[in-house]
MITORGU-901419 format. One record per atom (N, C-alpha, C, O): x negated, y, z negated; atom name. Coordinates in steps of 0.2 Angstrom, whole numbers. Atoms other than C-alpha are relative to their C-alpha. Example, Ala and Ser with C-alpha at 12.3 -4.5 7.8 and 13.67 -1.06 7.14 Angstrom:
# MITORGU-901419
NODE  east north    up at
NODE    -4    -6     0  N
NODE   -62   -22   -39 CA
NODE    -4     6     0  C
NODE    -9     5    -3  O
NODE     4    -6     1  N
NODE   -68    -5   -36 CA
NODE     4     5    -3  C
NODE     1    11    -4  O
# end
This chain:
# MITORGU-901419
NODE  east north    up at
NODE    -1     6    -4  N
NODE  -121   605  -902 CA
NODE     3     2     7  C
NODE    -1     0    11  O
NODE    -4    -3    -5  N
NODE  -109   614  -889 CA
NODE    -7     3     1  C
NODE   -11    -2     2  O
NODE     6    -3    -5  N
NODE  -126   625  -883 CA
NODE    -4    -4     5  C
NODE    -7    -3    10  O
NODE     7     2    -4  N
NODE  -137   610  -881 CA
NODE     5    -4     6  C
NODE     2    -6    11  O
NODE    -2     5    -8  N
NODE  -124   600  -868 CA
NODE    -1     8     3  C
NODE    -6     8     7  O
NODE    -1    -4    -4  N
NODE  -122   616  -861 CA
NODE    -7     1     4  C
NODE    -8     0    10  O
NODE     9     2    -3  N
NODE  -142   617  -859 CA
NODE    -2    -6     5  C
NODE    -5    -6    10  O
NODE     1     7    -5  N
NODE  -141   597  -853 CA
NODE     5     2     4  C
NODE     1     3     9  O
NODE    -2     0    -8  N
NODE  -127   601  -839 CA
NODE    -4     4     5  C
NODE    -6     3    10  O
NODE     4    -2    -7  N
NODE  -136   615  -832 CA
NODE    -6     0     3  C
NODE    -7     2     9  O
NODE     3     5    -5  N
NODE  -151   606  -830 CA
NODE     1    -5     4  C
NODE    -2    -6     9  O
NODE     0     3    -6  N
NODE  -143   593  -823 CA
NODE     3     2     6  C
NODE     1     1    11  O
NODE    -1    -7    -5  N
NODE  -134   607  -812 CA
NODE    -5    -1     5  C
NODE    -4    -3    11  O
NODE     8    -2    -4  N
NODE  -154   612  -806 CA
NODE    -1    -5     2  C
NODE    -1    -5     8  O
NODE     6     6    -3  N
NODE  -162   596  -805 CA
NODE     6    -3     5  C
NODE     3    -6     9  O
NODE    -4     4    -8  N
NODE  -146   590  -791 CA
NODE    -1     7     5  C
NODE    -1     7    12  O
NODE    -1    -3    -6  N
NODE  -147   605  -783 CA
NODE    -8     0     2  C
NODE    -9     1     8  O
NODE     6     1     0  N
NODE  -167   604  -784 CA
NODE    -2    -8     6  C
NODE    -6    -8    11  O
NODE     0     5    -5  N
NODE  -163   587  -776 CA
NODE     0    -1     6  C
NODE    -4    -2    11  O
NODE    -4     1    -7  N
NODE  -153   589  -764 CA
NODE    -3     6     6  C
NODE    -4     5    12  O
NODE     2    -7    -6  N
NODE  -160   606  -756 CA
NODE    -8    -4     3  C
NODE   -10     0     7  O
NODE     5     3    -3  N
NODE  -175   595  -750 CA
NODE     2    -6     5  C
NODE    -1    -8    10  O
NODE     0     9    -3  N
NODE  -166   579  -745 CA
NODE     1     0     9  C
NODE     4     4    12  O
NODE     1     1    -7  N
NODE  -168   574  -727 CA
NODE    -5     2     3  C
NODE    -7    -1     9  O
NODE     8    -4    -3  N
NODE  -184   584  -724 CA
NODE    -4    -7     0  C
NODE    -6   -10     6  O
NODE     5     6    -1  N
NODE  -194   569  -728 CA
NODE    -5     1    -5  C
NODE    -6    -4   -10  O
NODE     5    -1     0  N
NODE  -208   577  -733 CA
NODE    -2    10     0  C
NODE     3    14     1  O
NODE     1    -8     2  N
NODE  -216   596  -735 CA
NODE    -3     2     6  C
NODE    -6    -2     8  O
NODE     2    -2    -6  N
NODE  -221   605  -720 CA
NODE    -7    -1     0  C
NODE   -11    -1    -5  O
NODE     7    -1     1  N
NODE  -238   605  -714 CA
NODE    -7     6     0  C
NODE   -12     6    -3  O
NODE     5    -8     0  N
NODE  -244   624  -710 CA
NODE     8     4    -5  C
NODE    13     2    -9  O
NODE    -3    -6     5  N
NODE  -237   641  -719 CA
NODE     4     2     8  C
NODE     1     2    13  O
NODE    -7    -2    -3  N
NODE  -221   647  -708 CA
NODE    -7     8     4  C
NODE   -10    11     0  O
NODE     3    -6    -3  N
NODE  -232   662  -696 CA
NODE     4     5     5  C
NODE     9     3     2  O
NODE    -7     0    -6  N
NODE  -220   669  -682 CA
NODE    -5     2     6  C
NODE    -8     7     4  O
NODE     3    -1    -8  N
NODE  -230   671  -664 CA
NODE     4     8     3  C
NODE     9     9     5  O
NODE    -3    -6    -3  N
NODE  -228   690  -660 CA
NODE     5    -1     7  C
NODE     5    -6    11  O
NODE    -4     2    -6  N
NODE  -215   693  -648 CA
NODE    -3    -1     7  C
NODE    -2    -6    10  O
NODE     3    -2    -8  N
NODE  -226   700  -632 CA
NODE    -5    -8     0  C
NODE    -4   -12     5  O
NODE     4     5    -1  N
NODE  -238   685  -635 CA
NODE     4    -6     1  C
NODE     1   -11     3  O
NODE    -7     2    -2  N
NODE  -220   675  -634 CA
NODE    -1    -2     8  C
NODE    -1    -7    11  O
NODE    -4    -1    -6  N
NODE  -217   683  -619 CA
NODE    -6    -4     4  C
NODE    -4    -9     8  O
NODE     6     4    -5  N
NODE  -234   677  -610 CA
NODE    -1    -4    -3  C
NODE    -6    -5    -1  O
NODE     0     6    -1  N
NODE  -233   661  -617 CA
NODE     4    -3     7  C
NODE     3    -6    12  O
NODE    -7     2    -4  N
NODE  -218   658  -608 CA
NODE     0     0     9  C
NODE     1    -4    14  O
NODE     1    -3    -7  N
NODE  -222   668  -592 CA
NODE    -7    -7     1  C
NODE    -5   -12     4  O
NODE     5     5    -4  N
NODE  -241   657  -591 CA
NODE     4    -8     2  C
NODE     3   -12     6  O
NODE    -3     8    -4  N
NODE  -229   641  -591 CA
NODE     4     1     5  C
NODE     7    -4     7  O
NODE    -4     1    -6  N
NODE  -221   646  -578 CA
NODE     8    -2    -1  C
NODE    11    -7     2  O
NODE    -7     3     3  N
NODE  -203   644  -586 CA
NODE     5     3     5  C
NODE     4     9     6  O
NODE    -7    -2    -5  N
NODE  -187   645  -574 CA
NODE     7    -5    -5  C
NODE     6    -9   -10  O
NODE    -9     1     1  N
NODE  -167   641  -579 CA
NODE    -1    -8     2  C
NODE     4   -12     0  O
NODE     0     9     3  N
NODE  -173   621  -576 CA
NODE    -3    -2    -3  C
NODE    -4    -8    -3  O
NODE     3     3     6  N
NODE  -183   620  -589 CA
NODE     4    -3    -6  C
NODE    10    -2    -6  O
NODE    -1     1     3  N
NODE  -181   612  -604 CA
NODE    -5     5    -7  C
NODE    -3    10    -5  O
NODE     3    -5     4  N
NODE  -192   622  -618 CA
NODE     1    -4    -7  C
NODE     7    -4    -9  O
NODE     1     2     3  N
NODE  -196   612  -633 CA
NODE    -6     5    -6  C
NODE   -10     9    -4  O
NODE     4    -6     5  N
NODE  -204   622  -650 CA
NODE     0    -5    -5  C
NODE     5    -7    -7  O
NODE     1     4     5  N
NODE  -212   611  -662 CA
NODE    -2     4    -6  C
NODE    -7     8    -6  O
NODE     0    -4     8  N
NODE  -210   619  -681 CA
NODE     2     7     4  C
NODE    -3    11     6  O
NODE    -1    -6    -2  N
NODE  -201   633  -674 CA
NODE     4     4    -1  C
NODE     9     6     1  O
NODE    -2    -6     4  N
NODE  -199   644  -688 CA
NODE     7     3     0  C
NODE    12     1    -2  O
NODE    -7    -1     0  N
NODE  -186   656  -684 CA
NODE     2     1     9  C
NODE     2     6    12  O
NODE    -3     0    -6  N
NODE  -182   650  -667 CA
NODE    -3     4     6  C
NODE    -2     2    12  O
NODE     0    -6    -5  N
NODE  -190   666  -657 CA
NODE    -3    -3     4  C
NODE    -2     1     9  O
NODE     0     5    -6  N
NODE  -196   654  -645 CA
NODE     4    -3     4  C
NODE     3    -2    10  O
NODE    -5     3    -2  N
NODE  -183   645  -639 CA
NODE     7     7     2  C
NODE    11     8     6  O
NODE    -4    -6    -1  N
NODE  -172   660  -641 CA
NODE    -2     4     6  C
NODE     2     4    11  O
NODE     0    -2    -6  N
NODE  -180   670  -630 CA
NODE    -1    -1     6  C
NODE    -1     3    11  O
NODE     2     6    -9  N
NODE  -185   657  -616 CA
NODE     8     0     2  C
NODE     9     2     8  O
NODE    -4    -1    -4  N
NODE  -167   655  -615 CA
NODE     6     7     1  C
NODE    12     7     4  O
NODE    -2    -8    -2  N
NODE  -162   676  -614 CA
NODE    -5    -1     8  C
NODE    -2     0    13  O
NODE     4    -4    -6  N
NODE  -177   678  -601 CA
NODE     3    -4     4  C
NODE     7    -1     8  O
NODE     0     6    -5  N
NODE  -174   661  -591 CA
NODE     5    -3     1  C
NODE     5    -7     5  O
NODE    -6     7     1  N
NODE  -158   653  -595 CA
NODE    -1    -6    -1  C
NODE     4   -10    -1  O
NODE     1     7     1  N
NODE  -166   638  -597 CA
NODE     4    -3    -9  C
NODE     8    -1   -13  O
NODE    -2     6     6  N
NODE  -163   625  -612 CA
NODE    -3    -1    -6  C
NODE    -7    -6    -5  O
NODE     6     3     4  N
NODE  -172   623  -627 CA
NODE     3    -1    -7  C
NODE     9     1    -9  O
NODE     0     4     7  N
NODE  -175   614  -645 CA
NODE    -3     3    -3  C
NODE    -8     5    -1  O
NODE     6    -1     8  N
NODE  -183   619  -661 CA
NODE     2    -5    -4  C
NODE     7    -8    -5  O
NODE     2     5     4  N
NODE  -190   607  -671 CA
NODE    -2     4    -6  C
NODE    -5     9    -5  O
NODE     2    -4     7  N
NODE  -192   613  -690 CA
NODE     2    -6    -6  C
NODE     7   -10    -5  O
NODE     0     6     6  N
NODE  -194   602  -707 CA
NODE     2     5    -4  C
NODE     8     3    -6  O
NODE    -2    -5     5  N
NODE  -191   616  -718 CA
NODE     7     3    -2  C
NODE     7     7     2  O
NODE    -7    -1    -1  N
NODE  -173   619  -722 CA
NODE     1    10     0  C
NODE     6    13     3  O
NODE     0    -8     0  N
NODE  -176   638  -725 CA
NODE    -1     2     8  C
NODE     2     7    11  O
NODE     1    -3    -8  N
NODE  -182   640  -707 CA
NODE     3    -1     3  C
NODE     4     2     8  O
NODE    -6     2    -6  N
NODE  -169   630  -699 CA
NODE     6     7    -2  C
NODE     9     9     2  O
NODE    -7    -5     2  N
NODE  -156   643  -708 CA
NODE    -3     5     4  C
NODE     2     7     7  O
NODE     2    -4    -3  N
NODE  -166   656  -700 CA
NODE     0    -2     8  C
NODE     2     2    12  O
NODE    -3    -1    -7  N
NODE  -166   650  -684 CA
NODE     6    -3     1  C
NODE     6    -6     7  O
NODE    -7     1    -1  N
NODE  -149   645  -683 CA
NODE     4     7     0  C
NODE     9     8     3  O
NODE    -2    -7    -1  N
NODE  -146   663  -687 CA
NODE    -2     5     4  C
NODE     1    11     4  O
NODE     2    -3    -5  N
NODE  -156   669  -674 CA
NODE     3    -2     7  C
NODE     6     2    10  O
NODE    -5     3    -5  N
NODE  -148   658  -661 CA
NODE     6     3    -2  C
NODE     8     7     3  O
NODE    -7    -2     2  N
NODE  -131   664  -668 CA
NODE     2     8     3  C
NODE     6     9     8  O
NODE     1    -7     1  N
NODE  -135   682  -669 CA
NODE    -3     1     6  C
NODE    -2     7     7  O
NODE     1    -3    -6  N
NODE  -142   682  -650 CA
NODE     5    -5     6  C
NODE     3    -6    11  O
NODE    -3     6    -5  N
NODE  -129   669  -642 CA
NODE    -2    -4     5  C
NODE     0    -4    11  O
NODE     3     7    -4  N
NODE  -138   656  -636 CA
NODE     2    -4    -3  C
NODE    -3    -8    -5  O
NODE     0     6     2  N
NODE  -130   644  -644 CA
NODE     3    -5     5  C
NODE     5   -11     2  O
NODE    -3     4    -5  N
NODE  -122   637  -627 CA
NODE    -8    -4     4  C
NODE    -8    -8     8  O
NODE     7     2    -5  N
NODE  -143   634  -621 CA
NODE    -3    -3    -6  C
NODE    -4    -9    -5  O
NODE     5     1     4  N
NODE  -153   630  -637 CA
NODE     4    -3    -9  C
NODE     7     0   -13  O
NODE     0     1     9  N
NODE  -151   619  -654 CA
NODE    -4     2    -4  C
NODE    -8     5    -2  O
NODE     5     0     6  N
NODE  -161   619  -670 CA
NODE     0    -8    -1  C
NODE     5   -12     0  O
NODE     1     8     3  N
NODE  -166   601  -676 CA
NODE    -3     0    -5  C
NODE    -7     4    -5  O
NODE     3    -1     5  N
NODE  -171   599  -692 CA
NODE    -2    -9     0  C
NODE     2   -13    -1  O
NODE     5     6     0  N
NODE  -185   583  -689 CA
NODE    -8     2    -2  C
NODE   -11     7    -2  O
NODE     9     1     0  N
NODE  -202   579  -692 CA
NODE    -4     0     6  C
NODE    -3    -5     9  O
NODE     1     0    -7  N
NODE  -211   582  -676 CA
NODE    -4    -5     2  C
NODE    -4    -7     8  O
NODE     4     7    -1  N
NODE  -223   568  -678 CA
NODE     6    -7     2  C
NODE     4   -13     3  O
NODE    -4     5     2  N
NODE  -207   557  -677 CA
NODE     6     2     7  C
NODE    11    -1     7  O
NODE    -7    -2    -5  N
NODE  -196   566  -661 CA
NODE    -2    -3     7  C
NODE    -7    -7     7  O
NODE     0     3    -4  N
NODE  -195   559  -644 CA
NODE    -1     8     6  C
NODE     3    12     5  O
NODE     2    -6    -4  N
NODE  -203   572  -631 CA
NODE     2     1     7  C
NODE     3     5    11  O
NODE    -4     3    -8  N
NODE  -195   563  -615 CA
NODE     2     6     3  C
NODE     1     7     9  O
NODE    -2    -3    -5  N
NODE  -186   577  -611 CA
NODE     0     9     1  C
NODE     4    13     3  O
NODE     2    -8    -1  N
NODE  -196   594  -613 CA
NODE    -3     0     7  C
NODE    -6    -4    10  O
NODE     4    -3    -5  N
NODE  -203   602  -599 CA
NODE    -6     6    -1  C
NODE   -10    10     2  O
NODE     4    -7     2  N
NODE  -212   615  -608 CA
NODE     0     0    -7  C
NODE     4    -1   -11  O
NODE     1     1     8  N
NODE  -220   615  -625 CA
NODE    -5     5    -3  C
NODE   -11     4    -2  O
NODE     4    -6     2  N
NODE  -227   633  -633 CA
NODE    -2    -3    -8  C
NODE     3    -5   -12  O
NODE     3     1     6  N
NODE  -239   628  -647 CA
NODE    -3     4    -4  C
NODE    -8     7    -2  O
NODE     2    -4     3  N
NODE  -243   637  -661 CA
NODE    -2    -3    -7  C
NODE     2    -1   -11  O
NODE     1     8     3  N
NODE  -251   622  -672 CA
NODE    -5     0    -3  C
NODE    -8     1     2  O
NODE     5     1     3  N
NODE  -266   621  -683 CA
NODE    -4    -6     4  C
NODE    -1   -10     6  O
NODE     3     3    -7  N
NODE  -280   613  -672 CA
NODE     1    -8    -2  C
NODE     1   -12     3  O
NODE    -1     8     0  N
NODE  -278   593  -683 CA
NODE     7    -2     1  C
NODE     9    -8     1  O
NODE    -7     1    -2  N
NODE  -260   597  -680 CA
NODE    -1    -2     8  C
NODE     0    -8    10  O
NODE     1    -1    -7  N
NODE  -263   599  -662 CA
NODE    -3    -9     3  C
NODE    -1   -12     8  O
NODE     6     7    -3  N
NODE  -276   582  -661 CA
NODE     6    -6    -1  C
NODE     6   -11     2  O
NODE    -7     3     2  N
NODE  -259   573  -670 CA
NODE     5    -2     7  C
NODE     7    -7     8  O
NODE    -6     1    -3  N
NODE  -248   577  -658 CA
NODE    -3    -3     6  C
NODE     1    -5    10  O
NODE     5     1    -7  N
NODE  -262   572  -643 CA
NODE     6    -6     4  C
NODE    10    -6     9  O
NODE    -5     5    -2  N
NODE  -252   556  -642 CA
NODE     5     0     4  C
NODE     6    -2     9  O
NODE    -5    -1    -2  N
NODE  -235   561  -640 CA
NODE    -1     4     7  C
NODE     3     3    10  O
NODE     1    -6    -6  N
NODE  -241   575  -625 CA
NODE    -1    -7     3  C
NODE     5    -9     5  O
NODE     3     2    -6  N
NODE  -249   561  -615 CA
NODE     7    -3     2  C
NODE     7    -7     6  O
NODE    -7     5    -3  N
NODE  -231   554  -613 CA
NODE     5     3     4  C
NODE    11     1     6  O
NODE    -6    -6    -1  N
NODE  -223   569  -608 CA
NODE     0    -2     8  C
NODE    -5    -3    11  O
NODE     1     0    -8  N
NODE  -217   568  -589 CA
NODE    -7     4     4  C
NODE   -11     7     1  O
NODE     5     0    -4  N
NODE  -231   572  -575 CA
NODE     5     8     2  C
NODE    10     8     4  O
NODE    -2    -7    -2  N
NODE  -228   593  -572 CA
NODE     1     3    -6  C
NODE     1     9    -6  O
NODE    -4    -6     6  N
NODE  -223   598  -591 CA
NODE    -6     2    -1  C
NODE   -12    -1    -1  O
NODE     6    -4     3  N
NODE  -233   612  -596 CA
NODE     0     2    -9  C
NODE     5     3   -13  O
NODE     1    -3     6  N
NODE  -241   615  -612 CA
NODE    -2     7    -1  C
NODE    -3    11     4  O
NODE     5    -6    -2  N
NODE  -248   632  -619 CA
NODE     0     2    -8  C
NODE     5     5   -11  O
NODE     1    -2     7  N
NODE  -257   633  -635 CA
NODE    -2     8    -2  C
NODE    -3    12     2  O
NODE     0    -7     4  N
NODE  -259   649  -646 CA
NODE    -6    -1    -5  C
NODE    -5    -5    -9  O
NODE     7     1     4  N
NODE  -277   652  -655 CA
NODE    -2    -6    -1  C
NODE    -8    -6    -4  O
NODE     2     7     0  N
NODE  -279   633  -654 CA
NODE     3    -6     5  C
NODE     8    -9     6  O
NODE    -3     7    -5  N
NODE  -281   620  -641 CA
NODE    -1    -5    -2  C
NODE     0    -8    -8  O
NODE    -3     8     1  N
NODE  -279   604  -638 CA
NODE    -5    -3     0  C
NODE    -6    -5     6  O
NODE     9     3     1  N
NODE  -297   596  -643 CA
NODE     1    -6     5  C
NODE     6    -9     6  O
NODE     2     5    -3  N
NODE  -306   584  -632 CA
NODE     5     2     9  C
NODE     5    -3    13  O
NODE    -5     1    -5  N
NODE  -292   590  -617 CA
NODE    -2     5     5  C
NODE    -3    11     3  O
NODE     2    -6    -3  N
NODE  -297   601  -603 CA
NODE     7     3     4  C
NODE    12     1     7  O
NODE    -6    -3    -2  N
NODE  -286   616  -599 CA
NODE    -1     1     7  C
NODE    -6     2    10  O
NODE     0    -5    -5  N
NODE  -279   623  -584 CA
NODE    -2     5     1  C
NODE    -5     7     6  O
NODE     0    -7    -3  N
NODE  -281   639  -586 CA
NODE     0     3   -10  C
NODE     2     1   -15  O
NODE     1     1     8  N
NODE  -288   647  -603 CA
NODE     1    11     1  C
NODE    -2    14     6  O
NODE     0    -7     1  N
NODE  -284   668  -606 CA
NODE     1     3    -7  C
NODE     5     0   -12  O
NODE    -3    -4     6  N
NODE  -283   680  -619 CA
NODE     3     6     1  C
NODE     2    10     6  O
NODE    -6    -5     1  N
NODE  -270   693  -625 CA
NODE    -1     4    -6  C
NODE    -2     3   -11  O
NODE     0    -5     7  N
NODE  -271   709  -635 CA
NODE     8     2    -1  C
NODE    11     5     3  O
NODE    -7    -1     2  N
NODE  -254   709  -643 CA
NODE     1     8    -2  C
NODE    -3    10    -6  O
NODE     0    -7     5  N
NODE  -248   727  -646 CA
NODE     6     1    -5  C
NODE     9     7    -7  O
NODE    -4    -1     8  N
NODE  -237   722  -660 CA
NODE    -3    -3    -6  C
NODE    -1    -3   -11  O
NODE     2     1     6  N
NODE  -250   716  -670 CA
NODE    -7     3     0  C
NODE   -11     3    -5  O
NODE     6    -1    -3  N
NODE  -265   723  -661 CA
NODE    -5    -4     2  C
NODE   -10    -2     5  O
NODE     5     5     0  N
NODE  -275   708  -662 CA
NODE     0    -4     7  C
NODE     4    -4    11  O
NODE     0     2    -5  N
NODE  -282   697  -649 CA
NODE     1    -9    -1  C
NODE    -2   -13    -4  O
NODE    -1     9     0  N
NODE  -274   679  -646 CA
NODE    -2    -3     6  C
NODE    -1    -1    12  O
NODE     1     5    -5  N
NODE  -279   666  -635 CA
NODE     4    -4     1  C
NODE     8    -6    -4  O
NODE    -6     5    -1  N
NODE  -269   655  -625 CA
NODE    -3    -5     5  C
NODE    -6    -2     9  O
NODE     1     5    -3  N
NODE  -273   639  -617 CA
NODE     6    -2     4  C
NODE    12     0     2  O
NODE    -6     3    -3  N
NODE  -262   631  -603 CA
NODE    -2    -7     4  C
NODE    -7    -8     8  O
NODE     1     9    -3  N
NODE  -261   611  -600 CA
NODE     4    -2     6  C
NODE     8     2     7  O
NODE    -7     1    -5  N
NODE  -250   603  -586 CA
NODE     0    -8     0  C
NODE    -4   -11     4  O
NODE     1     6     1  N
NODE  -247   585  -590 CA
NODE     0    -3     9  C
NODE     5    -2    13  O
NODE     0     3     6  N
NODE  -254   573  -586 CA
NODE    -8     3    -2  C
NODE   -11     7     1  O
NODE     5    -6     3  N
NODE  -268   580  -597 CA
NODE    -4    -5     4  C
NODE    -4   -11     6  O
NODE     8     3    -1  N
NODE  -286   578  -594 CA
NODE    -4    -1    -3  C
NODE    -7     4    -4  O
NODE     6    -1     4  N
NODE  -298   572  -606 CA
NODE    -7     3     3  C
NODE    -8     2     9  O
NODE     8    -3    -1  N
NODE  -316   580  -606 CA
NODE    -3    -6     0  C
NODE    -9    -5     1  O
# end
């Protein structure tokens, strides 16, 4: 008798912390966690033209290293948006661990669901129906924010300015698109 409560408390143990370790998310992320090699980072950053009055917005952003390093190189400001409760702990500890936590939060939101008003700069690293999702919320962005997707643009949108990158931390060749609101359809 004594085994089996022991058995029912420490499921019900699991099944609350099974709960709870989800609650708030909403929902399960959309893509698989990737991290954006550093150097192709740094030339996102640089093609946006990012200065210390920027704002810097990162949607689903893993463990931070976008916003982290926008505010080391630039001093600028920025957000990470993440669903995932494992990557927010990751970038909360990356922010930590590089002291920017006077420039940069972590948010743990749905990014379909955040208010974009007040980025000035948005490095995209998105699956391309991710990207067509977010179409809407971009067209409201003020008039000058730059976007700048990574291996996926922004369909139906014509860019500024379209280049590729041989990364030499992963060897591979990425592309990058750069938009400047307000966009342009094709």
């Amino acid at each position: 008798m004594r085994d089996s409560r022991t058995i029912c408390g420490s499921l019900l143990l699991f099944l609350a912390f099974v709960c709870t370790a989800g609650a708030g998310s909403g929902r399960d992320p959309d893509v698989v966690y990737v991290g954006t090699p550093y150097d192709v980072v740094s030339k996102m950053l640089q093609m946006a033209g990012v200065t210390k009055d920027d704002v810097v917005y990162d949607l689903g952003c893993g463990d931070g290293r976008i916003v982290v390093l926008a505010a080391q190189k630039y001093g600028c400001r920025g957000v990470g948006y993440e669903i995932d409760p494992e990557r927010i702990a990751a970038s909360q500890d990356n922010v930590s661990r590089n002291n920017v936590g006077n420039l940069v939060r972590i948010v743990h939101a749905d990014i379909f669901t955040i208010d974009l008003s007040e980025a000035t700069v948005l490095p995209l690293y998105l699956l391309p129906e991710i990207n067509r999702r977010l179409i809407p919320q971009l067209e409201k962005l003020k008039p000058g924010s730059r976007i700048v997707c990574h291996n996926y643009d922004l369909d139906g949108i014509v860019a500024d300015e379209m280049t590729t990158f041989l990364s030499n931390e992963d060897n591979s060749t990425h592309i990058l698109w750069l938009y400047t609101t307000p966009l342009k359809r094709r």
